[in-house]
C-alpha positions in Angstrom: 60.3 143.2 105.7 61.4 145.4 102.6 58.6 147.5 102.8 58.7 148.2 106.0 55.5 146.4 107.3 57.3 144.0 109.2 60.0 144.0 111.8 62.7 141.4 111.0 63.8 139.2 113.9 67.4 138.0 112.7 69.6 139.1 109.9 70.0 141.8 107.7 67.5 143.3 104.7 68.4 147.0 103.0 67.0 148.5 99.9 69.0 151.2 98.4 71.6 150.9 100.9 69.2 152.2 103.9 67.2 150.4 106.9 63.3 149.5 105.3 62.1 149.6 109.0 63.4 153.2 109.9 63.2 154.7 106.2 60.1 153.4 105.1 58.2 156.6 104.4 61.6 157.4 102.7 61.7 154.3 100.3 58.0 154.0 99.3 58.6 157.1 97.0 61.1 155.0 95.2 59.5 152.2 94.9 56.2 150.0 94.1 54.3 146.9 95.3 51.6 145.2 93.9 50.4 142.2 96.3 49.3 138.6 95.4 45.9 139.0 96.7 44.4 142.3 96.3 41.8 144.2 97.8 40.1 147.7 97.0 37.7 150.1 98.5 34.6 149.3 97.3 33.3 152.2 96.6 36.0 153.5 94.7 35.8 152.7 90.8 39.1 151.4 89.5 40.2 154.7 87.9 39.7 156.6 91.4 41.5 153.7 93.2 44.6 154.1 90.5 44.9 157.5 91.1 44.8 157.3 94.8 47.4 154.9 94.7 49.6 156.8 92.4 49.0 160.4 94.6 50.3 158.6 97.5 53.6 157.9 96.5 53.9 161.5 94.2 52.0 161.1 91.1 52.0 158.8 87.9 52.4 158.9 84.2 49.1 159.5 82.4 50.0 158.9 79.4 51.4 155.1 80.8 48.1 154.8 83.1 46.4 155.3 79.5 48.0 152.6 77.6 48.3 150.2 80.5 44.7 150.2 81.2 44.2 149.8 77.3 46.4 147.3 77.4 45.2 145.3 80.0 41.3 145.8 79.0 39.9 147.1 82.5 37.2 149.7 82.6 38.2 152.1 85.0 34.2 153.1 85.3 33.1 150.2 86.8 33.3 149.9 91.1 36.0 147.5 92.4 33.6 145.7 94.9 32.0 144.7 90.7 35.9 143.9 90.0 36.6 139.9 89.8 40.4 138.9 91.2 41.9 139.3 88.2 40.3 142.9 87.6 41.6 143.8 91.1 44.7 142.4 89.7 44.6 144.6 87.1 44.1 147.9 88.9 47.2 147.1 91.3 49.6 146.2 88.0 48.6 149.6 86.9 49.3 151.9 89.9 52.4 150.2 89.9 53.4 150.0 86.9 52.6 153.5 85.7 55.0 154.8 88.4 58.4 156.0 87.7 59.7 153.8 90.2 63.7 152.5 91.0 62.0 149.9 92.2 59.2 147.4 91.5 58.1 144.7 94.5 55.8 142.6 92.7 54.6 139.0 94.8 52.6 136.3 92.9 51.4 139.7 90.9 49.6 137.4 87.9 47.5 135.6 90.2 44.3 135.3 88.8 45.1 136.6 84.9 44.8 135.1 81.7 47.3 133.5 79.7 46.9 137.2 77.5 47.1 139.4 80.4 50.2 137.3 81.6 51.9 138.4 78.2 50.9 142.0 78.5 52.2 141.6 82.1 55.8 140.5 81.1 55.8 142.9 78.3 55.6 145.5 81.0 58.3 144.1 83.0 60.6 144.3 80.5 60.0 147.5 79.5 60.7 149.3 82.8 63.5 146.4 82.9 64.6 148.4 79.9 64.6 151.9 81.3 67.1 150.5 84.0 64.6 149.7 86.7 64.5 146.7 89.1 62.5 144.2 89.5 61.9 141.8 92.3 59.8 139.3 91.9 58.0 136.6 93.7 56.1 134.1 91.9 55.3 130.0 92.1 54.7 130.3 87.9 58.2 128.7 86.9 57.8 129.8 83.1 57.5 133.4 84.5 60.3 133.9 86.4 62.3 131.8 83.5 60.9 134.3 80.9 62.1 137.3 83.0 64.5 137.2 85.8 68.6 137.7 85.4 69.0 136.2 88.5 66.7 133.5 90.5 66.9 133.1 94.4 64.8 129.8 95.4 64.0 129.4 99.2 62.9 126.9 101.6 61.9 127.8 105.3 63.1 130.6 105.1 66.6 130.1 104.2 68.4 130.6 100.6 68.5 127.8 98.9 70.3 128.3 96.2 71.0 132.2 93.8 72.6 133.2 90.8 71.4 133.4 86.8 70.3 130.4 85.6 73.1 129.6 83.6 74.9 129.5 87.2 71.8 127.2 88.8 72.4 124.8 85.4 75.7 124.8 85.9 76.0 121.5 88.0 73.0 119.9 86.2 72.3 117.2 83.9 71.6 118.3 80.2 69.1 115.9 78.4 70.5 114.7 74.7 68.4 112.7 72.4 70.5 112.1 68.8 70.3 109.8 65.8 73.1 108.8 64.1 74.5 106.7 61.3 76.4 104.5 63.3 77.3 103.3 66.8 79.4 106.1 68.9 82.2 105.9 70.9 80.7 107.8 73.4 83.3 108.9 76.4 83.7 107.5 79.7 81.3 108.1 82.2 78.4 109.4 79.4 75.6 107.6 80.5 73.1 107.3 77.1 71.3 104.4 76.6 71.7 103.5 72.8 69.3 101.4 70.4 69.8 100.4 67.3 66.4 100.8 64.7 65.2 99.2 62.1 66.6 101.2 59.2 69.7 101.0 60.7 70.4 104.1 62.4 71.1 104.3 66.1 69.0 106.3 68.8 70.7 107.9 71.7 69.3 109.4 74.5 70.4 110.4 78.4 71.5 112.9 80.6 74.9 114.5 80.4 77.6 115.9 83.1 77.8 120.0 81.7 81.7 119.0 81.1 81.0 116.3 79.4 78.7 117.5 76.7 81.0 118.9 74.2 82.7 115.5 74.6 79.5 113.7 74.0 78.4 115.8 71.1 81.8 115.8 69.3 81.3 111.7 69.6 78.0 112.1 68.3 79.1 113.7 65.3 81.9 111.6 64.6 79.2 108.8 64.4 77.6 110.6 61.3 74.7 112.9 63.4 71.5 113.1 61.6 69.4 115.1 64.2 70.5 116.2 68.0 68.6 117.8 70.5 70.3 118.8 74.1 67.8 120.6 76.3 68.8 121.6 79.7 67.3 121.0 83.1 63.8 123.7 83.3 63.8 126.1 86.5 61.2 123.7 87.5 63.9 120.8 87.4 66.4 123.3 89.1 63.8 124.7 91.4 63.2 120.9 92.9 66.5 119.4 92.8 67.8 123.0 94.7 64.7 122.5 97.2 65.4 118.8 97.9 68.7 119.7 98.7 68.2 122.2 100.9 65.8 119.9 102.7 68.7 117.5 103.4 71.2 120.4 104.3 68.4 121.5 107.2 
C-alpha cells in the first residue's frame, strides 16, 4: 500500500504527506524497497541488475555501490539465476542502499544472510540512519529490530497492536531482578521476589518488578548490604508477545 502496488480498502496510508496510490511514480524517486523474497532476471549478472535498479529510480552512488558490494562479498560477474537467496538478497540491499533515498522500505530484508552479512546489514542502516534518512522496517528477527529501530509498531490481523520506543512498550512491564545480599531485605509492599537464604549465609533474591516499584526495590536491596544485582528488562520478544496476546483478547 505505501508503494503504491496495492489499493487500500479502509483507512488512511501517506508518505511524505501525499497519496502512495495517486503519486506513486512521484514517491519512488524518493524512496527504496528491498523485498523479503527476491527475484532477478536471470540473465542479467548482479552488477547489470544493480544498475538497472538504480537507473530506474535516477541513478546511484558508485563509490557506495563499490563498497557495499565489497562489503557484502557478492561478485557482481556472476548471473543471478547462479545467485543462491541470500546472493539475491544481496544485490537488492545494494540497489537500495546505494541510493540517496529519504526513504528506505525494507521487509524481512535479511532473509537468507549470515549472521556476518546481518552485521554489515545493520551497519548500513545506521549509517543512512545517520545522514537523516528513514527507515521502515519489517522484520520477525526480534534482535534486529531491537538493535535498530527508535520506534517499534507490532501488529496482529491487521490492526496496531501496540507503538512507541521501547522504553514506552517497557514502560508497563515487569523488570526481572536477581540480587545477593548480606542480609534479609525489607523488601516493599507488593515486590513480589522470592528470597532464599544459602549456605554461606547470604540471601538470594530474585522476581519480577512493577517499573514504579524498582527504585523502591533496589534501594531495599542495598540497604540489605548488596553484593551483586542484575535488573534486566522484558526483551521485544517478551514485549512483542505479551502486546500480541493482548491484542488477541481486545479483538
Amino acid at each position: 500500500i505505501l508503494l503504491g502496488i496495492l489499493r487500500k480498502t479502509s483507512g488512511t496510508a501517506t508518505v511524505f504527506g501525499r497519496d502512495p496510490w495517486h503519486d506513486a511514480v512521484a514517491l519512488h524517486r524518493e524512496l527504496a524497497y528491498v523485498p523479503g523474497d527476491v527475484t532477478l532476471w536471470p540473465s542479467l549478472t548482479g552488477g547489470e541488475t544493480i544498475d538497472l535498479l538504480a537507473r530506474m529510480r535516477g541513478g546511484i552512488d558508485a563509490t557506495r555501490r563499490a563498497e557495499l558490494i565489497e562489503r557484502y562479498d557478492l561478485d557482481p560477474r556472476k548471473k543471478a539465476r547462479t545467485y543462491s537467496k541470500g546472493n539475491r538478497q544481496k544485490v537488492a540491499l545494494i540497489a537500495a542502499l546505494a541510493c540517496d533515498a529519504d526513504l528506505y522500505v525494507l521487509d524481512e530484508p535479511t532473509s537468507g544472510l549470515d549472521p556476518l552479512m546481518e552485521a554489515h546489514f545493520q551497519e548500513a542502516v545506521r549509517e543512512r540512519n545517520t545522514e537523516g534518512r528513514t527507515v521502515l522496517l519489517s522484520s520477525h528477527i526480534m534482535g534486529e529490530v531491537e538493535a535498530l529501530a527508535d520506534r517499534v509498531s507490532i501488529i496482529r490481523d491487521g490492526r496496531l497492536a501496540s507503538s512507541g520506543t521501547l522504553a514506552d512498550l517497557r514502560q508497563h512491564t515487569r523488570s526481572h531482578v536477581h540480587a545477593l545480599t548480606d542480609a534479609r531485605p525489607a523488601l516493599p509492599p507488593g515486590a513480589h521476589l522470592v528470597l532464599h537464604t544459602r549456605p554461606e549465609g547470604t540471601c538470594e533474591a530474585s522476581g519480577s518488578v512493577d517499573p514504579d516499584q524498582v527504585g523502591e526495590v533496589v534501594a531495599a536491596l542495598h540497604e540489605a548490604g548488596l553484593v551483586s544485582l542484575t535488573v534486566t528488562p522484558p526483551s521485544l520478544d517478551e514485549l512483542f508477545l505479551t502486546n500480541y496476546a493482548a491484542a488477541g483478547q481486545r479483538s
